[in-house]
C-alpha positions as a Markdown table, in Angstrom:
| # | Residue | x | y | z |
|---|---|---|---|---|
| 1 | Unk | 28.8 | 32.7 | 38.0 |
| 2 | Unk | 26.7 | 35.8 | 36.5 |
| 3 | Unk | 24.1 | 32.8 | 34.9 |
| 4 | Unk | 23.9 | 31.4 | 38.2 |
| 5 | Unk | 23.3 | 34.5 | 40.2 |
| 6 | Unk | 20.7 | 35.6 | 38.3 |
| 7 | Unk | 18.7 | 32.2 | 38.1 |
| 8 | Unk | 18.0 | 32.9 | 42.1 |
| 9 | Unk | 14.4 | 32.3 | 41.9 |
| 10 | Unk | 13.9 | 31.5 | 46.2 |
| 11 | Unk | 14.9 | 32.2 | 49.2 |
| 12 | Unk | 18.2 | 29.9 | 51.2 |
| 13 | Unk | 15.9 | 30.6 | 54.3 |
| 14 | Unk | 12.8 | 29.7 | 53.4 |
| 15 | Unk | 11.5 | 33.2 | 54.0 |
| 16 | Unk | 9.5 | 35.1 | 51.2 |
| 17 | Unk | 9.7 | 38.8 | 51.0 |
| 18 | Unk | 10.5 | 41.6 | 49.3 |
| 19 | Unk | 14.0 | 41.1 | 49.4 |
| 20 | Unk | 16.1 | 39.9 | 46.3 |
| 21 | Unk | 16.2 | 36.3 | 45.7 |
| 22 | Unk | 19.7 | 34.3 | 47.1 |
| 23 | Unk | 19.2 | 30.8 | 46.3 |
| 24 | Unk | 17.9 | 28.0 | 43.2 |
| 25 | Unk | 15.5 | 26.0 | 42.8 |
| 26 | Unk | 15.4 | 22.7 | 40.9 |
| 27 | Unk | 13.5 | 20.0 | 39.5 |
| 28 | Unk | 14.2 | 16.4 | 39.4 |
| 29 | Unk | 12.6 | 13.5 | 37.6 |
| 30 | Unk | 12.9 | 9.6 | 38.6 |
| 31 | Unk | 11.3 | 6.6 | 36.7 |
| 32 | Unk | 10.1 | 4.5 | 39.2 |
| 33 | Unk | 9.2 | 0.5 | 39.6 |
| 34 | Unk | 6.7 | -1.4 | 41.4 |
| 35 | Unk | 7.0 | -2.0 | 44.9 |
| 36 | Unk | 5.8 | -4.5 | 47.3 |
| 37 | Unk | 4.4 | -3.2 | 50.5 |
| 38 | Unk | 5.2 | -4.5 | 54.0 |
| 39 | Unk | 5.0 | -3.4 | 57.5 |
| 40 | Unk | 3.1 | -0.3 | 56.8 |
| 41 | Unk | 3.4 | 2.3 | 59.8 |
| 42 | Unk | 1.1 | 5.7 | 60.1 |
| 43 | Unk | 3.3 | 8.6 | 59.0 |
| 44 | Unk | 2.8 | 12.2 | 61.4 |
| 45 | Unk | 2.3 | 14.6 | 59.3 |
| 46 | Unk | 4.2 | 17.5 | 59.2 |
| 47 | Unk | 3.0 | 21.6 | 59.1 |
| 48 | Unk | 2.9 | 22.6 | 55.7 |
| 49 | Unk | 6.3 | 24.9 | 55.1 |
| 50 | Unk | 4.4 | 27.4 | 53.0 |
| 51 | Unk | 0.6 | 28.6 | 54.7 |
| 52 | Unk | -1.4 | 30.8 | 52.8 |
């Protein structure tokens, strides 16, 4: 549990600080096929999670 403890590299919240780090990120890779495209709707976009 020690290893994973100290791989805490963001926040659960979604806040950044000063504070020490309580959750982890990770990183995940897909291999992808073509796709056919159908029906396309506009997407709203959403605020950006992280302003400068």
């Amino acid at each position: 549990m020690h290893d994973v403890r100290g791989a805490a590299d963001i926040m659960a919240d979604g806040t950044q600080g000063s504070v020490v780090c309580d959750a982890v990120s990770i990183g995940l890779g897909f291999e992808l096929a073509e796709a056919g495209l159908a029906n396309v709707v506009p997407v709203t976009p959403r605020p950006d999670p992280c302003p400068p």
